[in-house]
N, CA and C atoms as an extended XYZ file, in Angstrom:
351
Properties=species:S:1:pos:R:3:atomname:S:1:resname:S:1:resid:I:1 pbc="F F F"
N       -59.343     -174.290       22.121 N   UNK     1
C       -59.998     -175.236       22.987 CA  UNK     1
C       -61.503     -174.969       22.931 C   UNK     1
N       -62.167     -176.152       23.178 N   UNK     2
C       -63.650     -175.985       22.801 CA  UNK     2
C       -64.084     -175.257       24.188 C   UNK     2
N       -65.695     -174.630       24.322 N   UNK     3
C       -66.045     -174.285       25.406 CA  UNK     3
C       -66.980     -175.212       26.232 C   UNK     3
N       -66.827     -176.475       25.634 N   UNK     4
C       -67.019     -177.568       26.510 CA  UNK     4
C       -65.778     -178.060       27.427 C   UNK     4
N       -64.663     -178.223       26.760 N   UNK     5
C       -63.546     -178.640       27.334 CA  UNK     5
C       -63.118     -177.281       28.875 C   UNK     5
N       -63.605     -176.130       28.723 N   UNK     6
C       -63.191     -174.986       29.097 CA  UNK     6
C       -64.011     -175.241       30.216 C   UNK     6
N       -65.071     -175.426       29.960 N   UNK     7
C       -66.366     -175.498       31.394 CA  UNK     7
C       -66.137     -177.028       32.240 C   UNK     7
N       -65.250     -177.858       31.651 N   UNK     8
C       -64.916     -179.585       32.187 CA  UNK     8
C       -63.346     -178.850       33.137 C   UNK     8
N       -62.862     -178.403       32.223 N   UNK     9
C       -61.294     -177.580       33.371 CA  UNK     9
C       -62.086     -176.906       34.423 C   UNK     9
N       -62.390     -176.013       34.194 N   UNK    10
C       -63.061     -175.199       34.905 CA  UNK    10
C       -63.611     -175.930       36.286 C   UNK    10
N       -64.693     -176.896       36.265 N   UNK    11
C       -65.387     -177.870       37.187 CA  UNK    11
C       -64.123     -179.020       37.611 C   UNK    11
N       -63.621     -178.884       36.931 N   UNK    12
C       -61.924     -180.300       37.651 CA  UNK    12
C       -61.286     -178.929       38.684 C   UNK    12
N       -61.057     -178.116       38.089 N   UNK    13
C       -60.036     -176.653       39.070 CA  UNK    13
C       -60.957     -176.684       40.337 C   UNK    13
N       -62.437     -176.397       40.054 N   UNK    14
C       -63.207     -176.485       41.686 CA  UNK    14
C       -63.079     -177.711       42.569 C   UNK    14
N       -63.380     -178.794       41.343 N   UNK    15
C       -63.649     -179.906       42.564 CA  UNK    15
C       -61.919     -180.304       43.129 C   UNK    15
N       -60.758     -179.369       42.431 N   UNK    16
C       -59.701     -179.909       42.841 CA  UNK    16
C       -59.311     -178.663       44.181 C   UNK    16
N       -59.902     -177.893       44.120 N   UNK    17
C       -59.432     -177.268       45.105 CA  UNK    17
C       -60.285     -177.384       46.564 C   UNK    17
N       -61.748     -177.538       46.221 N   UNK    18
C       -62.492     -178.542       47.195 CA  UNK    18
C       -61.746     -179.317       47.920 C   UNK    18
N       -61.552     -180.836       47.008 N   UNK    19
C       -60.446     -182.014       47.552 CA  UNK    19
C       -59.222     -181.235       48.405 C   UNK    19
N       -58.424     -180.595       48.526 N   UNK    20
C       -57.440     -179.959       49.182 CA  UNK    20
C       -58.070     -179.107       49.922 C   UNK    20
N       -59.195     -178.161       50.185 N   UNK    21
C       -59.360     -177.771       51.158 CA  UNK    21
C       -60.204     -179.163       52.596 C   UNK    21
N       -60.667     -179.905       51.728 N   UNK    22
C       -61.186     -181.043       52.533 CA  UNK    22
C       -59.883     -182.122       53.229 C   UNK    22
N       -58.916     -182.018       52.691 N   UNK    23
C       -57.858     -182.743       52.726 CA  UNK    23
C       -57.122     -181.823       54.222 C   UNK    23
N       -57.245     -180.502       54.209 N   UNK    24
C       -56.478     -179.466       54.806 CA  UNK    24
C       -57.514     -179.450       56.153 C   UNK    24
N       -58.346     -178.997       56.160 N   UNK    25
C       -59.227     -179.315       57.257 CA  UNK    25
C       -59.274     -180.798       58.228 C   UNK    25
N       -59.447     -182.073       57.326 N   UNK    26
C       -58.916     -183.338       58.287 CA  UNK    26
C       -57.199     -182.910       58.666 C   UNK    26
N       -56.482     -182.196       58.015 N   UNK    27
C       -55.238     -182.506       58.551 CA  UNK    27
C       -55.379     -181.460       59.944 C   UNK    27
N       -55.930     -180.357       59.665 N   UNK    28
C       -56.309     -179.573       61.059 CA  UNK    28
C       -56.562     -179.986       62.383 C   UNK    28
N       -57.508     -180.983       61.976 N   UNK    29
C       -58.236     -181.502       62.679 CA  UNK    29
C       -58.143     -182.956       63.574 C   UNK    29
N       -56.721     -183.235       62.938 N   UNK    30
C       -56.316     -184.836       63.221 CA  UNK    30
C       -56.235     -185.427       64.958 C   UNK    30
N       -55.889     -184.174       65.286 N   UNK    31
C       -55.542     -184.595       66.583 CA  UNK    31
C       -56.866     -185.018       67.471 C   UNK    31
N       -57.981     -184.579       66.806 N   UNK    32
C       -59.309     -184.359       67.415 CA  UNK    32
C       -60.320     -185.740       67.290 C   UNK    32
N       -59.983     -186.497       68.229 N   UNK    33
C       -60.674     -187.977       67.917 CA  UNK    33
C       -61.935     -187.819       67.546 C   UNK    33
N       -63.063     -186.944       67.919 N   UNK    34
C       -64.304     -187.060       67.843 CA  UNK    34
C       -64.547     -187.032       66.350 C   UNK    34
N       -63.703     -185.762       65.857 N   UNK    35
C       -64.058     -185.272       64.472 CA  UNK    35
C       -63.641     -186.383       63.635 C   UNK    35
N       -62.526     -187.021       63.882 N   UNK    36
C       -62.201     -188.544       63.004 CA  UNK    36
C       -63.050     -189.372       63.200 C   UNK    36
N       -63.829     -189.667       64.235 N   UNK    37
C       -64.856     -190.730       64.149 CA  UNK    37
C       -65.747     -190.516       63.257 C   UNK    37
N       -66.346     -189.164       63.219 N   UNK    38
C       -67.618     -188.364       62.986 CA  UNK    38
C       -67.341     -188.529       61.252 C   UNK    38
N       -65.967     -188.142       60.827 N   UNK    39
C       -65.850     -188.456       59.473 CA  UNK    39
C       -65.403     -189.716       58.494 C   UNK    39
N       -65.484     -190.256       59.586 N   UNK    40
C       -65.832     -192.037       59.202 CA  UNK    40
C       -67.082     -192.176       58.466 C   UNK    40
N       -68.114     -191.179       58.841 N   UNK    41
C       -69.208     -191.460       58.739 CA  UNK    41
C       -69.290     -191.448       57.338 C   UNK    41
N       -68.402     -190.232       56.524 N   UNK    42
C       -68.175     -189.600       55.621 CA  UNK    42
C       -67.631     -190.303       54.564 C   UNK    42
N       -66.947     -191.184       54.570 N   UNK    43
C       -65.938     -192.199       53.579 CA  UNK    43
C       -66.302     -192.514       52.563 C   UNK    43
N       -67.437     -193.257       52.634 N   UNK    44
C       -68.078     -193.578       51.147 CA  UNK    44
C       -68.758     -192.551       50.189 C   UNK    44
N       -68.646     -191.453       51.155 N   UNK    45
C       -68.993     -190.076       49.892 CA  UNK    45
C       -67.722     -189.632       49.099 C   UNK    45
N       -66.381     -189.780       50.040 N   UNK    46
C       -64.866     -189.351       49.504 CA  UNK    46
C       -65.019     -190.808       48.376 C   UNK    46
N       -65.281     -191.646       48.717 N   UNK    47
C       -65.211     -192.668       47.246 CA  UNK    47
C       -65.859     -192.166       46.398 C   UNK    47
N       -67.216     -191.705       46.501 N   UNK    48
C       -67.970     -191.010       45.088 CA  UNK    48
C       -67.538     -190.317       44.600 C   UNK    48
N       -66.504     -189.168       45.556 N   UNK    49
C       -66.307     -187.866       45.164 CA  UNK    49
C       -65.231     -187.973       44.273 C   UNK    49
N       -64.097     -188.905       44.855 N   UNK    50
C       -62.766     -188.830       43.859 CA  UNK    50
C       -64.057     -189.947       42.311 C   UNK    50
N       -64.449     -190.591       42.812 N   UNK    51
C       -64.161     -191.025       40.924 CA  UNK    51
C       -64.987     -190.099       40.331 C   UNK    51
N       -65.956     -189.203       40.954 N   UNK    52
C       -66.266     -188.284       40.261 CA  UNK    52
C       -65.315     -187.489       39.626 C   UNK    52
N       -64.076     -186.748       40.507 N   UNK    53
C       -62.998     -186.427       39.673 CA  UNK    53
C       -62.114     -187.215       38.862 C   UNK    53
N       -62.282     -188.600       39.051 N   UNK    54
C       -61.443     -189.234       37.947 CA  UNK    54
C       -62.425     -188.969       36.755 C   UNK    54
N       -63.756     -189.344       36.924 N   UNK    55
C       -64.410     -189.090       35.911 CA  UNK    55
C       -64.635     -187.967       34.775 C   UNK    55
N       -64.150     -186.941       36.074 N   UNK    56
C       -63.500     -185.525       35.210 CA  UNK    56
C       -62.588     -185.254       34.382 C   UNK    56
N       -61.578     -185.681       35.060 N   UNK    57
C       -60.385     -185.560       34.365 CA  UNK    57
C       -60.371     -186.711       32.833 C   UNK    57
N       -60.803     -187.832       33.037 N   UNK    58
C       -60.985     -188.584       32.054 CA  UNK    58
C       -61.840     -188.208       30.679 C   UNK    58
N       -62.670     -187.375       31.366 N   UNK    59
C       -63.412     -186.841       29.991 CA  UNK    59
C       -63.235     -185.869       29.513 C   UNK    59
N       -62.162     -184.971       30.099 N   UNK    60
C       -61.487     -183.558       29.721 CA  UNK    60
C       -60.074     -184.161       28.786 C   UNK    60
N       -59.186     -185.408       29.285 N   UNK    61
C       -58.247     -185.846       28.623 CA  UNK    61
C       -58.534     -186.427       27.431 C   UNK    61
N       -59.485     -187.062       27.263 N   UNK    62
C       -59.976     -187.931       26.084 CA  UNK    62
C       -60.541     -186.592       25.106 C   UNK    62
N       -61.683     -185.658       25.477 N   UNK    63
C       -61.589     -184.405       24.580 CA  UNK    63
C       -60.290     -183.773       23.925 C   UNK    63
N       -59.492     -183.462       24.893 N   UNK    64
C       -58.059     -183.095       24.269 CA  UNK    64
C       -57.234     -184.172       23.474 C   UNK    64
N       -57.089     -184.697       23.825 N   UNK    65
C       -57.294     -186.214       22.562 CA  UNK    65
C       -57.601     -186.003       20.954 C   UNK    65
N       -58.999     -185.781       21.278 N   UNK    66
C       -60.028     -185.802       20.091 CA  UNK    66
C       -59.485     -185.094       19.466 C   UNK    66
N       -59.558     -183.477       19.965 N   UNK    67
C       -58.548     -182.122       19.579 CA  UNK    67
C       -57.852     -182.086       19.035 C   UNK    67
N       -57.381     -182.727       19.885 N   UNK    68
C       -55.615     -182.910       18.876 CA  UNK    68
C       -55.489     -183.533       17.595 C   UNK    68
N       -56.645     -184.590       17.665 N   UNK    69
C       -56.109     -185.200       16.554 CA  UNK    69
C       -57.494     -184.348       15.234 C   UNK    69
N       -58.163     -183.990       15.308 N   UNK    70
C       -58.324     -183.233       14.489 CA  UNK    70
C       -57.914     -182.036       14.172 C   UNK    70
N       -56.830     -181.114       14.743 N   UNK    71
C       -56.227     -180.222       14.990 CA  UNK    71
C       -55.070     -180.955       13.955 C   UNK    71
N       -54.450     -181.933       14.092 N   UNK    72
C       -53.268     -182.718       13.369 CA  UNK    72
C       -54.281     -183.352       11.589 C   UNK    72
N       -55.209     -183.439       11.817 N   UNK    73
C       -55.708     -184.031       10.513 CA  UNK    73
C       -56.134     -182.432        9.634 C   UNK    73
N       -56.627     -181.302       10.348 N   UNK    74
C       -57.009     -179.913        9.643 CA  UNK    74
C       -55.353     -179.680        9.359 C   UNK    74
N       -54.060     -179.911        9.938 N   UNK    75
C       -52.801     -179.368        9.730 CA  UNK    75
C       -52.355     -179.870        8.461 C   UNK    75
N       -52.742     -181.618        8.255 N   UNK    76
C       -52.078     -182.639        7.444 CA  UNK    76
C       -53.158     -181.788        5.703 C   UNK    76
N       -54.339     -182.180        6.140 N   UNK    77
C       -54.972     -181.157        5.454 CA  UNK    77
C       -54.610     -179.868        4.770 C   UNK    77
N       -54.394     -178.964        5.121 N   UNK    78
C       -53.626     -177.559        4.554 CA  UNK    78
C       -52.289     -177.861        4.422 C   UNK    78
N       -51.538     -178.970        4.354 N   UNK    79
C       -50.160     -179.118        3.655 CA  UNK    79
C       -50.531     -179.715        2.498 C   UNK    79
N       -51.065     -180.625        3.118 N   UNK    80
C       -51.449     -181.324        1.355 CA  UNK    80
C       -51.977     -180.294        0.264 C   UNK    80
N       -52.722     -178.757        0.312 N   UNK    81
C       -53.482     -178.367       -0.069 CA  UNK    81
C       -52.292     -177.203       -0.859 C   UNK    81
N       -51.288     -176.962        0.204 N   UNK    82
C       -50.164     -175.649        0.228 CA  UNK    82
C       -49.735     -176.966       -1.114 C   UNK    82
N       -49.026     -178.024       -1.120 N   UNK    83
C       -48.304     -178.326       -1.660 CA  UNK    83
C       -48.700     -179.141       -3.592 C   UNK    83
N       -50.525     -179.176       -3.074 N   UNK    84
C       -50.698     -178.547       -4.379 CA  UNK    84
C       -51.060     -177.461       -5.195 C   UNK    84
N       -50.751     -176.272       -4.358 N   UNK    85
C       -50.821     -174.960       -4.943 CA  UNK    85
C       -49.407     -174.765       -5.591 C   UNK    85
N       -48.543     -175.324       -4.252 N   UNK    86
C       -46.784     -174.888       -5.278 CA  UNK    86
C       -46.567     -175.744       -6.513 C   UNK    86
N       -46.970     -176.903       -6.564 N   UNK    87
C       -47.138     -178.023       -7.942 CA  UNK    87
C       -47.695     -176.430       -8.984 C   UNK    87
N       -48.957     -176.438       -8.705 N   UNK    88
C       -49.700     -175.837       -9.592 CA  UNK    88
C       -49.036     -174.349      -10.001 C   UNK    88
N       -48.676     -173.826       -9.237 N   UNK    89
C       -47.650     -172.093       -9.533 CA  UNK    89
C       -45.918     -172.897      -10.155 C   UNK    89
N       -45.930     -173.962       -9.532 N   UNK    90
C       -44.900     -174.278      -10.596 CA  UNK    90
C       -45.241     -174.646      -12.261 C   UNK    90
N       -46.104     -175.170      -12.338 N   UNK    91
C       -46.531     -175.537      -13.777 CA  UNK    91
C       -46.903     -174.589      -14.325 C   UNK    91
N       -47.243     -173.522      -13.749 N   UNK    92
C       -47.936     -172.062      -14.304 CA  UNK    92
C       -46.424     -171.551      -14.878 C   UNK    92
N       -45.434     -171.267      -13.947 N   UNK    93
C       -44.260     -170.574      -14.277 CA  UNK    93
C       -43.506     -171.224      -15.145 C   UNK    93
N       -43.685     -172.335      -15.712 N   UNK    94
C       -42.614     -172.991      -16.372 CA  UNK    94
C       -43.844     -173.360      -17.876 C   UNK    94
N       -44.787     -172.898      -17.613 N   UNK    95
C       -45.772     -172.634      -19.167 CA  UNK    95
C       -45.260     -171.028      -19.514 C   UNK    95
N       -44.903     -170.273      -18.451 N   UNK    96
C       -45.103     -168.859      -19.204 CA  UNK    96
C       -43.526     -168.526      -19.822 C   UNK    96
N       -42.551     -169.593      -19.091 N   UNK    97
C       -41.105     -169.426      -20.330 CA  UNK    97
C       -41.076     -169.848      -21.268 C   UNK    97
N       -40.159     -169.563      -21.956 N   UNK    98
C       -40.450     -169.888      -23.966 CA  UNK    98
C       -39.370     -170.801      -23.924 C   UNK    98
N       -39.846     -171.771      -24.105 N   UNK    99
C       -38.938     -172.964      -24.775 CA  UNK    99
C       -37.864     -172.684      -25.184 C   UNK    99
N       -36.840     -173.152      -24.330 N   UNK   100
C       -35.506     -172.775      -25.382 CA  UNK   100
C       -34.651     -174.007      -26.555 C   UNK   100
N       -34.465     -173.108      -27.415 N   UNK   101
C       -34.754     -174.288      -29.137 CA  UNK   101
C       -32.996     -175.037      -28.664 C   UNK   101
N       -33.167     -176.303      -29.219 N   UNK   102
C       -32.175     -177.141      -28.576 CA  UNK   102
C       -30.724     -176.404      -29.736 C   UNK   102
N       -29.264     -176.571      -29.279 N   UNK   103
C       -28.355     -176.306      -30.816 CA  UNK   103
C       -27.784     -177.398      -31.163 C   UNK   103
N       -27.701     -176.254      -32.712 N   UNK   104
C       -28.190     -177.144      -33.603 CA  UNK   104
C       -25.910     -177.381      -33.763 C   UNK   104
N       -25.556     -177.106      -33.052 N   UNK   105
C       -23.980     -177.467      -32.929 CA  UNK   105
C       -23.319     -178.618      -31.724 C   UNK   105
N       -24.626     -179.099      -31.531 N   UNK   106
C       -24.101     -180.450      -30.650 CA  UNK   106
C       -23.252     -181.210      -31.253 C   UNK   106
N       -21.909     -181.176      -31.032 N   UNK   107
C       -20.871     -182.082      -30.677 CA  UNK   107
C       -19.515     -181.217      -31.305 C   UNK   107
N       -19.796     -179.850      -32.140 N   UNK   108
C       -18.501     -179.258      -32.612 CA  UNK   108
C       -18.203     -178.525      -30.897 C   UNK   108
N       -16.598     -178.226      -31.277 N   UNK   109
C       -16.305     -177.081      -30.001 CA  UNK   109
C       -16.089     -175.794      -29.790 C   UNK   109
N       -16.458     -175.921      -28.891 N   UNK   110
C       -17.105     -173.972      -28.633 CA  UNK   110
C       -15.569     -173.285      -29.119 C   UNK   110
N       -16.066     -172.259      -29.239 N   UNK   111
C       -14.947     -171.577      -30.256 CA  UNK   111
C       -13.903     -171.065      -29.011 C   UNK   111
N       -12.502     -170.440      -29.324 N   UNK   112
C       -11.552     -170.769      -28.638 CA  UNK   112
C       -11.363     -169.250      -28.397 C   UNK   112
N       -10.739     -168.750      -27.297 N   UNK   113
C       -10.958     -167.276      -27.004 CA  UNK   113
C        -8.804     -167.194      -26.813 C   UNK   113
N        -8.704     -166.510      -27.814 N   UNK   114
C        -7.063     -166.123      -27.838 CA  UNK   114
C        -6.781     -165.254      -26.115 C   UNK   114
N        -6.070     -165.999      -25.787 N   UNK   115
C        -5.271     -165.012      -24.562 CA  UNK   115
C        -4.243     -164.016      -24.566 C   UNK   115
N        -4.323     -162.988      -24.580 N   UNK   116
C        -2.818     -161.889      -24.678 CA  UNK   116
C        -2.067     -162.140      -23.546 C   UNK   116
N        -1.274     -162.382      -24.041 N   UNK   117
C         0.180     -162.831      -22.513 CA  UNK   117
C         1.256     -161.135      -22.297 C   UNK   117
């Protein structure tokens, strides 16, 4: 994983544990009318804040994306590369056997081996 992608997790893990401690505190706090009014005030920053984390997560998923697929094109890459090395060690090994000379008794029959009963 790149150490861009590492420092984008990294900043999604804070701002996600932020969101849940902010989430945990209004739930603390619910019963307490004043503090619900007071964080009315607050609302349109929780809109900035989540698409800021969508915005996170979106650009950490689309990196891993990228990743992957050059991770899958370097893989496709070194097969293609393995599989013309075995071509090539095959053509090597089949230059270094000696021809074997065709016979010259094609079509008589192989000679007959007596059985002792």
């Amino acid at each position: 994983m790149k150490k861009s992608t590492k420092i984008f997790w990294i900043i999604f893990a804070v701002y996600s544990v932020m969101a849940l401690i902010g989430s945990l505190i209004v739930e603390h706090y619910q019963n307490n009318l004043g503090f619900l009014i007071e964080m009315k005030g607050y609302i349109f920053l929780m809109k900035y804040y989540f698409i800021f984390g969508l915005l996170l997560f979106l650009i950490v998923f689309f990196s891993m994306l990228k990743d992957r697929a050059h991770h899958k094109k370097q893989i496709n890459k070194l097969e293609d590369e393995k599989r013309e090395l075995k071509a090539t060690l095959y053509d090597l090994h089949n230059q270094q056997e000696p021809a074997t000379p065709p016979s010259d008794r094609a079509g008589e029959e192989p000679p007959q081996v007596e059985s002792q009963d």
